[in-house]
N, C-alpha and C positions, 0 to 999 in steps of 0.2 A: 366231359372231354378231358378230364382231367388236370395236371397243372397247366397254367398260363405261360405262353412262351412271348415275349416280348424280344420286338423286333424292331432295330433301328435300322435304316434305310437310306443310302446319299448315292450320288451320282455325282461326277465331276465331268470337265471337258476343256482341254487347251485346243483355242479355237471352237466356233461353232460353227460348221462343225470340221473335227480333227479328233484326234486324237483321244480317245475317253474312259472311263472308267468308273467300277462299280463296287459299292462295298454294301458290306451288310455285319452286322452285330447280332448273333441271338442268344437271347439271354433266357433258361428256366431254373429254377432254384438255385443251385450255387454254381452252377455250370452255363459255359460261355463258347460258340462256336463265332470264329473269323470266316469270313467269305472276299471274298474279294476277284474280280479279274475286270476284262478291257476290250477293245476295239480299235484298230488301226485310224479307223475314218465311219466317225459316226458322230450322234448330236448329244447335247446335255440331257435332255427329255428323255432320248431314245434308254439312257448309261441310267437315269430317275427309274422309268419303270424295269428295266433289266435287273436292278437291284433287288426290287421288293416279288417280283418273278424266281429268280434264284433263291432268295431266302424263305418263301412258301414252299417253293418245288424241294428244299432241305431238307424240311418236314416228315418223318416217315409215316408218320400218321394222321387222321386230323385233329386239330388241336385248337385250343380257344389263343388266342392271340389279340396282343395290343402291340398293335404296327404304328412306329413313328418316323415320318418323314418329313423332311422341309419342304418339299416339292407340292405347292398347291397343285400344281398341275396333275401329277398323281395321287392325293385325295380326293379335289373334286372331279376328274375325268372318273374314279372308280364310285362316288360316293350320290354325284348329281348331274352328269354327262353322261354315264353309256346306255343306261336304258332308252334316252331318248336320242340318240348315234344309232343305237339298233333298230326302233321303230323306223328311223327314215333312212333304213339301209346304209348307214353307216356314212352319214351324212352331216356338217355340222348343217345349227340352225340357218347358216346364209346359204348352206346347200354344196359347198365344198366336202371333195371329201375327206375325211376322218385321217390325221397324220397318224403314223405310227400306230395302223388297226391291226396290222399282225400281233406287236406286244399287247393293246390291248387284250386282243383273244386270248394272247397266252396271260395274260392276267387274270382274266376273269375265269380262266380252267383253273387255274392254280390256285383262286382265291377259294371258288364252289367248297371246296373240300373242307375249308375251316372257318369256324366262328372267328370274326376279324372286327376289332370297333378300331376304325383308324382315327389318327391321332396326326397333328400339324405342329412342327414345333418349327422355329423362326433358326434357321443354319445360324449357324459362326456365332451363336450366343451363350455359349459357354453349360450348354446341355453337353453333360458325358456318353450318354448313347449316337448322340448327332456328331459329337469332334470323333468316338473312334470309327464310326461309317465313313463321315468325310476325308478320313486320313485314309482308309482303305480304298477308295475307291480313287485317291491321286497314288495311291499305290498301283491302282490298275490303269493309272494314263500313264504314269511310268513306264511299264512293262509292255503297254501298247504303243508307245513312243519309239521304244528300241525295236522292235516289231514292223515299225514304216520302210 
């Protein structure tokens, strides 16, 4: 698959939900793509998987990737949640259904394509992949702020 693209991934949200936004970092050999954009009225979750969504759909081809996000909720919903969401029709285990199953789908379209070992690292802790997503993506609550 060739070189490794490494992908840092944050989502912010003033208010939950309000106002929010999404960054992303991609890093392969010595080059670096910013991503960034927003949502007038939407939730943190929703701005977590929108993130790592846009920075696969970036991609022009498929690629091995090491995606890093703080968002348990977007490793373990992609890693030990959705095959069994999908068996029970997209259902959680108390039989509720599944929030935010549109991004899923488009997560799981967007992932298919590429070799991806995802990767959890703890926000606001002084990893340089997580502070430049996290700043990108209060760049995209900004911009979705003035936007209301």
């Amino acid at each position: 698959m060739g070189e490794v693209v490494r992908i840092y991934t944050d989502g912010a949200c003033k208010g939950n939900p309000g106002p929010g936004g999404w960054g992303a970092l991609l890093r392969w050999g010595d080059r670096e793509r910013e991503l960034f954009g927003g949502e007038p009225a939407t939730t943190n979750n929703r701005m977590e998987l929108t993130a790592v969504i846009e920075a696969l759909d970036a991609l022009k081809r498929p690629a091995a990737v090491e995606l890093y996000t703080d968002s348990q909720y977007v490793r373990n919903g992609i890693t030990e949640w959705l095959a069994a969401w999908k068996r029970r029709g997209w259902r959680t285990a108390d039989g509720n259904p599944v929030k935010n199953q549109d991004l899923w789908q488009a997560l799981e379209r967007a992932a298919a394509r590429h070799e991806i070992h995802w990767h959890w690292v703890r926000g606001h802790s002084g990893h340089d992949g997580n502070e430049r997503a996290d700043t990108l993506a209060n760049r995209g609550v900004a911009d979705a702020a003035r936007r209301r």
